[in-house]
N, C-alpha and C positions, 0 to 999 in steps of 0.2 A: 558420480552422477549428481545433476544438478535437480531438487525436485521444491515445486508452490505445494503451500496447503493453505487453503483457504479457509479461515477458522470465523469470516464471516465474510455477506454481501451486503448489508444494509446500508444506508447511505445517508435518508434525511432522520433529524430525531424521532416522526412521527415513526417511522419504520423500526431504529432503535428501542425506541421505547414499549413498542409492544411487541418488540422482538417477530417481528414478522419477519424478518431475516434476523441471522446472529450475527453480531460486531463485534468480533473479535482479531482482527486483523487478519493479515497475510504474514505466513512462516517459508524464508526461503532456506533450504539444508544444500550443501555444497561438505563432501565428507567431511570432514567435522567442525565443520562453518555451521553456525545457524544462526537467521539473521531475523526479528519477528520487527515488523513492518506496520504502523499506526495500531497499537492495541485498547482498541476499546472496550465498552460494557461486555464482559462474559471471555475474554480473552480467556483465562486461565480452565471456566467448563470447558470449553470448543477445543482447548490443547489437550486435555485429559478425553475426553471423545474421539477424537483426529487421531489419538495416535502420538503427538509432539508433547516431548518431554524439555518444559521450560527449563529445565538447569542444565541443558546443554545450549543454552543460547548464548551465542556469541556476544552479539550487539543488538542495542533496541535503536531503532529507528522513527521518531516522529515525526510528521510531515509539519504540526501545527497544533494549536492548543485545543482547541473545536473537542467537547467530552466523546465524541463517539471516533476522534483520533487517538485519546491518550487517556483513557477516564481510568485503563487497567496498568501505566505504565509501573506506578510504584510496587502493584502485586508482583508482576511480571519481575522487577528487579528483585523484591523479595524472594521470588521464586528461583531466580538466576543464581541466586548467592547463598543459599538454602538459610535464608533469612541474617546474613551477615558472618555466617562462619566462616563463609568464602569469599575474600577480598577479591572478584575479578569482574569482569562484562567492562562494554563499553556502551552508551547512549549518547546518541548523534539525535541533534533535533534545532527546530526554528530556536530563537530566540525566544519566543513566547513560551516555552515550553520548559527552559533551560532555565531561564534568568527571570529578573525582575523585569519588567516591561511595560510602560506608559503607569498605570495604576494595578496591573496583576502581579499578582506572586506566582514562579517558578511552580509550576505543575508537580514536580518533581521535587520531594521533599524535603528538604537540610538531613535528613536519617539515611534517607535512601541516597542522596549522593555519598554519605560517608561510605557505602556498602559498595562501590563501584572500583574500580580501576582507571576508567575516565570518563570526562564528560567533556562532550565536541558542542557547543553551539556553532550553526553552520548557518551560514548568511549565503543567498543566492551566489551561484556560479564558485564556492567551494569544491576543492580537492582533499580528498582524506585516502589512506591505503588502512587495509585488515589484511594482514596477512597477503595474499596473489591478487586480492581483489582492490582496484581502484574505485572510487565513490563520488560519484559527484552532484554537487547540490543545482538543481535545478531552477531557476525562475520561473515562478507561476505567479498568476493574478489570483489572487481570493482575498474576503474579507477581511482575513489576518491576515496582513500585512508583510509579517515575516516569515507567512509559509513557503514551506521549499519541496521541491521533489528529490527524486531520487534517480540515478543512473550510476549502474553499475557495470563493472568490465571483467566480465569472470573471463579463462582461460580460454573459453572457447565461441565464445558469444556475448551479446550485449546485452542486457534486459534496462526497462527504464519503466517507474515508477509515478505516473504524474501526481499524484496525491489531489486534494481538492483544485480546480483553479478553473480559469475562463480559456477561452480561444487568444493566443497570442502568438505574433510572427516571431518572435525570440525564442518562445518556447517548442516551437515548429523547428529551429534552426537546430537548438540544442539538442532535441532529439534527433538527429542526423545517424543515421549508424547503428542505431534501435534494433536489435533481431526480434525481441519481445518486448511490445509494449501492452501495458498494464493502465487501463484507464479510467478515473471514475468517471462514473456517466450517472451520473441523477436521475434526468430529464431524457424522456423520450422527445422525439420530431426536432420541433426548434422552441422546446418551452422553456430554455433554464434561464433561475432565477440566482441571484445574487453570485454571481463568478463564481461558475460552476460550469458543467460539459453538458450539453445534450446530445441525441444521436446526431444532428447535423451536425456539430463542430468535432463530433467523434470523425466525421467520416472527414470532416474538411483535414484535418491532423496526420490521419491511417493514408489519407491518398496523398500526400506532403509526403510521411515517414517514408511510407511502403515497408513494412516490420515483414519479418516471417509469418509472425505472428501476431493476432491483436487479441487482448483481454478486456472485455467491459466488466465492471462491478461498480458497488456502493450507487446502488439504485433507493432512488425514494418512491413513494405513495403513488404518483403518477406513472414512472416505468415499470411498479410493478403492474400496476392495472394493464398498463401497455403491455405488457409480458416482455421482457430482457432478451430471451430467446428470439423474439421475434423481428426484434429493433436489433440482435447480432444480424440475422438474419439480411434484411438491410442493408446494415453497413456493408457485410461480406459482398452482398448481389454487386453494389454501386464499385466499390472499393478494387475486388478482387483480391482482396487479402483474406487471409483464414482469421476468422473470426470468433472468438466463444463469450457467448454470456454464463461466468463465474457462478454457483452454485456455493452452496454450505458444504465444505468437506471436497470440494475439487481439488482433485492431486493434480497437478502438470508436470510434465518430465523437460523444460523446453528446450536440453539437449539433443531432441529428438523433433524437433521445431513441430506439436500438433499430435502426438501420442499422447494420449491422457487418459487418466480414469477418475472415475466417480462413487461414490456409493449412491449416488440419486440416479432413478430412473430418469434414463433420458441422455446419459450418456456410456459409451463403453471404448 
């Protein structure tokens, strides 16, 4: 069984920073795959909370350098390896993330790449395999330049991952075949700023895709006021796809395309 734990939703820094949602990324488990997906501020609280035990993680996945994608990767590895006893994990990520890049330094430390098994830097429209699962790096538009998404091909379904970026026909295409898509969405209506989603380019993407399923999260200041819930809402009415706006601690089964539980009221 394939299962999401959403170990945060927040989205812009203002929202990170006062922690008015947690950022800690998304954990997908696949028996004994586990795969922890943009880990940022509080990754490692929200895993000890949830439930997800970081040393069974497979691979870390960064979409992009941005602190509230990757501000927990090096804990997380440290976690993965119970601090280097264990020479294994894999981390796939932008260039930005990985390497040296224009004037930044590798997110990812010279300590913590020795403690790994590999490290993928992955430039748009990349192929990688883990074991059953094939990988593929996504083209998206955002600020950094070398951020990537994510689509994966488990056994029995597709799940795709946009990570930050704007509305673009390429990455409408490459989502082709999507059962679950996973979307940041910022920006309620048609407010986003700086190559980023809001609800309209959510819904323009979800009616392009037609997924089984669609997931909004990493909400900023304005979609919270706007309330998430309400702008799924929305989307679902226009779209006619199933629709959920992501919670702190939302489990997803999406072998079950829409069976999911919560521990927050409001969903069962």
């Amino acid at each position: 069984m394939v299962q999401l734990v959403f170990l945060g939703t927040a989205g812009s820094s203002a929202v990170v920073s006062k922690q008015l949602r947690a950022s800690g990324g998304i954990v997908m488990r696949m028996d004994d795959l586990q795969f922890h997906l943009d880990p940022g501020p509080g990754a490692l609280l929200k895993a000890k909370e949830y439930g997800v035990n970081l040393h069974h993680t497979t691979a870390v996945l960064v979409s992009h350098c941005h602190i509230n994608h990757c501000n927990d990767l090096n804990v997380v590895v440290d976690a993965m390896t119970h601090g280097g006893i264990e020479h294994r994990g894999v981390v796939l990520g932008s260039k930005s993330v990985l390497q040296h890049y224009g004037e930044s330094h590798p997110v990812l430390t010279y300590h913590h790449q020795g403690l790994l098994e590999r490290i993928i830097p992955l430039e748009k429209s990349h192929k990688i395999g883990i074991e059953l699962i094939e990988i593929n790096a996504l083209s998206v538009d955002h600020t950094d330049e070398t951020a990537i998404g994510f689509k994966f091909f488990f056994p029995k379904f597709t799940l795709s991952y946009t990570g930050d970026t704007a509305f673009s026909e390429e990455l409408v295409q490459q989502l082709s075949g999507t059962d679950i898509l996973i979307l940041n969405v910022p920006y309620p209506g048609n407010k986003a700023e700086g190559k980023n989603l809001d609800t309209e380019s959510a819904i323009k993407i979800i009616s392009q895709v037609r997924p089984r399923l669609a997931i909004i999260t990493h909400f900023g200041l304005e979609m919270l006021k706007a309330d998430p819930l309400n702008e799924a809402r929305e989307i679902q009415r226009i779209t006619g796809v199933q629709t959920i706006a992501a919670q702190d601690g939302l489990i997803v089964s999406p072998g079950s395309y829409g069976k999911y539980k919560s521990p927050i009221k409001g969903y069962s």
